[in-house]
C-alpha positions in Angstrom: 4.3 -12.9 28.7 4.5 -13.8 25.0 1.9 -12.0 23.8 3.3 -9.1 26.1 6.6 -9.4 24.0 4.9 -9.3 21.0 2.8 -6.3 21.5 6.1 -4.7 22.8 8.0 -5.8 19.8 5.1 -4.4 17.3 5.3 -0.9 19.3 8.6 -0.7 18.8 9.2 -1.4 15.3 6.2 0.3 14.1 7.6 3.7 15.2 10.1 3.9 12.2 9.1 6.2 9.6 11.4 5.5 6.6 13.8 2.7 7.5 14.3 0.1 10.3 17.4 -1.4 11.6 17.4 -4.4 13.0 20.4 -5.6 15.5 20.8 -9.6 14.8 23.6 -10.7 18.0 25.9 -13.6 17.4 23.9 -17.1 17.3 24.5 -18.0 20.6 22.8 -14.9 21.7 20.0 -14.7 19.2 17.5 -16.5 21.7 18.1 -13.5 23.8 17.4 -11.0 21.4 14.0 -8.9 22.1 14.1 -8.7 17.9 13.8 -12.2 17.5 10.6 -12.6 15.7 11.5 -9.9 13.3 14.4 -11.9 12.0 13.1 -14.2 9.6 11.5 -11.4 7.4 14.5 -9.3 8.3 16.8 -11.7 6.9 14.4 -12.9 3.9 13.6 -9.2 2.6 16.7 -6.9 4.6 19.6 -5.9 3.2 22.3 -6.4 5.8 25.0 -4.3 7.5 28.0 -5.5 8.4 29.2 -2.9 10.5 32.9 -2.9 11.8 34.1 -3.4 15.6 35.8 -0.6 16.6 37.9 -0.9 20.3 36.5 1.6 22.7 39.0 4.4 23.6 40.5 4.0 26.7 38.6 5.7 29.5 39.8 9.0 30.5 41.2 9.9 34.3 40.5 12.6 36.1 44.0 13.7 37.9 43.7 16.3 39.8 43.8 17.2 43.5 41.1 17.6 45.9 42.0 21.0 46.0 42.2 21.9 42.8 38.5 20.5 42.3 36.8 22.6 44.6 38.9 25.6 43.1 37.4 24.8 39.9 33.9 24.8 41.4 34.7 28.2 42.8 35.5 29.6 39.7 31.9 28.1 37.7 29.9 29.3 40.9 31.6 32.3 40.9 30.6 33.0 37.2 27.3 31.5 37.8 26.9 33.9 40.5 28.2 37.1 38.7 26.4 36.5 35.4 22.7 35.8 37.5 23.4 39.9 38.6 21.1 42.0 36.4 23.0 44.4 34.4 20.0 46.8 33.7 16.2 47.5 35.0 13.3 48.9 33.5 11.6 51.5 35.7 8.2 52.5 33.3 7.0 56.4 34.6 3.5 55.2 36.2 1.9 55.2 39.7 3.0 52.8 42.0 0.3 50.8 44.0 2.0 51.9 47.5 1.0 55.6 46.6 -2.6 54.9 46.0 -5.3 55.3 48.8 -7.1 52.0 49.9 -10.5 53.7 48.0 -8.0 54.1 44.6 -6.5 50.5 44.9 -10.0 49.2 45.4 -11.3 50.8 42.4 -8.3 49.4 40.1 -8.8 46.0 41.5 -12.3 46.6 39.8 -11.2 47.9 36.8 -11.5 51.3 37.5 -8.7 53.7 37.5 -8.1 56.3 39.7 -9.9 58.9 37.6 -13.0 56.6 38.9 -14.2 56.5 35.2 -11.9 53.4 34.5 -8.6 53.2 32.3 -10.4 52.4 28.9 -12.2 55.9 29.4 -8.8 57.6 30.0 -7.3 55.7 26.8 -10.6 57.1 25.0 -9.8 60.5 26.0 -6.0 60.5 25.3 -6.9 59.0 21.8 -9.2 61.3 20.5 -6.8 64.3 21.5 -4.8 62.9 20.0 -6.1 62.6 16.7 -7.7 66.3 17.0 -3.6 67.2 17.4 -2.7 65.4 14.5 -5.6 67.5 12.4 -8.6 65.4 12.5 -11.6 66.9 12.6 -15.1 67.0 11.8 -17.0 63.7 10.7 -13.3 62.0 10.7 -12.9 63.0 14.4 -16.5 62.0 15.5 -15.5 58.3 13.6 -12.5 57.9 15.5 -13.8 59.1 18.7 -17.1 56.7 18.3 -14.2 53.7 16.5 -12.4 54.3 20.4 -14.9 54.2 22.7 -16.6 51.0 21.0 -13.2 49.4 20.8 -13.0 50.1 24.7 -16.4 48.6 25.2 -17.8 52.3 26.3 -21.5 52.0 27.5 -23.9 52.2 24.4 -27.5 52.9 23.9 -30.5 50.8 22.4 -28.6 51.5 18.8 -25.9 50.6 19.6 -24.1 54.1 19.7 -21.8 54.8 22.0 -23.3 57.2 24.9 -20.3 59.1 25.4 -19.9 60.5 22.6 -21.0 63.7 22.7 -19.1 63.8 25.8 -15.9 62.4 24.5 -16.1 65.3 21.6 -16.7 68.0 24.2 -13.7 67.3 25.9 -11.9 68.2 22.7 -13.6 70.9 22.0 -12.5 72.1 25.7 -9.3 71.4 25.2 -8.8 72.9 21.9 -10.1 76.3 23.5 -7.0 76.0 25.8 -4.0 79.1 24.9 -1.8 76.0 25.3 -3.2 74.2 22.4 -2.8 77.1 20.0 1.0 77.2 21.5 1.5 73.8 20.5 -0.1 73.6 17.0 2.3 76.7 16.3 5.8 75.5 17.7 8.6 74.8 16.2 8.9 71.0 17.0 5.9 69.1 18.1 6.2 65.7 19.6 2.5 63.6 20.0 2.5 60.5 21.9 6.1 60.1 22.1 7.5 56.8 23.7 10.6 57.2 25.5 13.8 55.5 27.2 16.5 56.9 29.0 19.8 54.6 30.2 20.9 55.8 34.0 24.2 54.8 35.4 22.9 53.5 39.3 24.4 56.8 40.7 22.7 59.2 38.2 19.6 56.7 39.2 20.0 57.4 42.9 20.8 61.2 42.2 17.3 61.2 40.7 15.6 59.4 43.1 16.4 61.6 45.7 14.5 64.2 44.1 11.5 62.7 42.4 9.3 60.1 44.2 7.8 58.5 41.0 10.9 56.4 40.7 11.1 53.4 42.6 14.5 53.0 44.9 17.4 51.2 43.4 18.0 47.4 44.2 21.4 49.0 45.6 23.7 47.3 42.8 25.6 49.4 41.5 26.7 48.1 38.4 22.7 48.2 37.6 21.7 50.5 34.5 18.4 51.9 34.9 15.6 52.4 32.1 13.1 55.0 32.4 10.4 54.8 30.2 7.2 56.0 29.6 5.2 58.0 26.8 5.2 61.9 26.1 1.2 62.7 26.0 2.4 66.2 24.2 6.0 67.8 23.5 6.6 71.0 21.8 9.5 73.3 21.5 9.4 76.9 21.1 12.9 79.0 21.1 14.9 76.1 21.8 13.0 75.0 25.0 10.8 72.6 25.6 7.3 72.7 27.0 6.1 69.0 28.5 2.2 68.2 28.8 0.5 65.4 30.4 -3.3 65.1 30.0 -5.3 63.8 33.2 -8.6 62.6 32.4 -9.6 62.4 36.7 -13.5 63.2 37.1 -13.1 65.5 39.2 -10.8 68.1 36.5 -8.9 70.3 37.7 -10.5 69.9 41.4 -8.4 66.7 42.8 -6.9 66.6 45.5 -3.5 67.9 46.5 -2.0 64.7 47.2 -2.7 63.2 43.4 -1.9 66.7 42.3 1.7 66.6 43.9 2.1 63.0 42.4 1.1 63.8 39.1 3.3 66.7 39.3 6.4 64.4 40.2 5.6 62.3 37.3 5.9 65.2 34.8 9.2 66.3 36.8 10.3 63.1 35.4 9.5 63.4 32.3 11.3 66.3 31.7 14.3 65.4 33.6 14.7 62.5 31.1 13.6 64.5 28.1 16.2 66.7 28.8 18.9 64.2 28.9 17.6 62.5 25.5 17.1 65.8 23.8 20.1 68.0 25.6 17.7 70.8 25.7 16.5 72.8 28.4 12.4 72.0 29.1 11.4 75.4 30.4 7.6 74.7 31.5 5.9 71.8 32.5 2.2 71.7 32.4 -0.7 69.3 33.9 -3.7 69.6 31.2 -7.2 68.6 33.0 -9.5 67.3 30.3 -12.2 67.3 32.0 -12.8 71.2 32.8 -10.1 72.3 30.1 -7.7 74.0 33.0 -4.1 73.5 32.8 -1.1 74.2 36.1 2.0 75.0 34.8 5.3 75.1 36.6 
């Protein structure tokens, strides 16, 4: 037990970093004191402290009721319970799992998106049309294309080159033999990969709900803001109307079937009702640009 003490005592003391203080009780008490041991060097080679008594306050009483106690609680849980409502929630534009088939919800539990060449291929594609919009072209286009799909982890060959390639740079030549890309590069405003938020009140939420089955249903409080966001894939504004383009990188092109096709077309219908709101201008087409035949469906 002694030794116990000591190897307590040593713990203890050895935690200070700068400065230790030693409490020394009156004698009677000093026996007592787990510090014992220390005080002979303490009071050889310490400075001391005399530090004054002060009376301890009086302790304070609690008079109230019964009833005005649980009042009290009322009013706490009744903040507590009004400040855990959310006052806003983020609805990103996307696919919801419930719409997918079992064969698509398979495939992106594999890693593969519903396009069925997987989501880093999409990302490729929306990349490199991307830069071909913003002017690359050429050799600076092939390096950006080959920079994406290594970046992605695309399939390569013994040299380590990406085998899509080629493929990747047909797309955009496809696409850039589209009217619609000619229309864009020529607009008045063009808007490339533009992120987007718009706030809804719960009943402007709900109004748009009804009509658009993208959004998910509202968690029924109304004093809930609701945040749509999502990203623009192509914007472009000729005589003060907008024209809104979403790329769709499926396998398949153009040839999918009509139930993706209606929910893709829902998903532009919501971007343009937000765009709309955020811009205050009228979006006059909206347009579903397959990149892998080149074919575009405009409403």
């Amino acid at each position: 037990d002694d030794a116990e003490d000591v190897r307590l005592l040593y713990v203890a003391a050895s935690r200070a970093g700068e400065e230790l203080i030693v409490a020394r009780p009156a004698d009677k008490l000093v026996r007592k004191s787990p510090w014992r041991l220390l005080y002979p060097a303490a009071l050889k080679h310490g400075r001391e402290l005399l530090l004054p008594l002060v009376p301890a306050p009086p302790r304070e009483t609690l008079d109230l009721t019964s009833d005005e106690m649980q009042q009290r609680v009322g009013r706490v849980d009744e903040r507590r319970r009004s400040r855990a409502l959310p006052t806003y929630r983020a609805a990103p534009v996307k696919l919801r799992a419930g719409e997918l088939s079992d064969y698509e919800l398979r495939a992106v539990r594999k890693g593969k998106g519903p396009a069925g060449r997987g989501v880093e291929w999409g990302s490729a594609v929306h990349g490199v049309i991307e830069a071909a919009m913003r002017g690359a072209d050429g050799a600076a286009l092939r390096a950006h294309a080959r920079s994406l799909l290594l970046a992605a982890e695309r399939p390569v060959d013994e040299g380590g080159e990406p085998e899509e390639l080629d493929e990747l740079l047909g797309i955009v030549h496809t696409v850039r033999s589209a009217p619609l890309w000619q229309r864009a590069r020529s607009a008045e405003t063009l808007q490339i990969e533009a992120p987007f938020a718009v706030m809804l009140t719960a009943a402007e939420y709900a109004e748009l709900a009804a009509t658009i089955s993208e959004l998910e249903p509202s968690d029924g409080q109304a004093s809930t803001r609701e945040i749509i966001e999502g990203v623009l894939d192509l914007a472009f504004r000729e005589a003060g109307a907008w024209t809104i383009v979403d790329y769709k990188s499926d396998a398949a092109g153009s040839g999918i079937d009509e139930a993706r096709r209606a929910r893709y077309r829902a998903q532009v219908d919501l971007y343009a009702a937000a765009w709309q709101r955020i811009t205050g201008e009228p979006v006059r087409e909206r347009v579903l640009l397959f990149t892998a035949d080149g074919r575009t469906e405009s409403w």
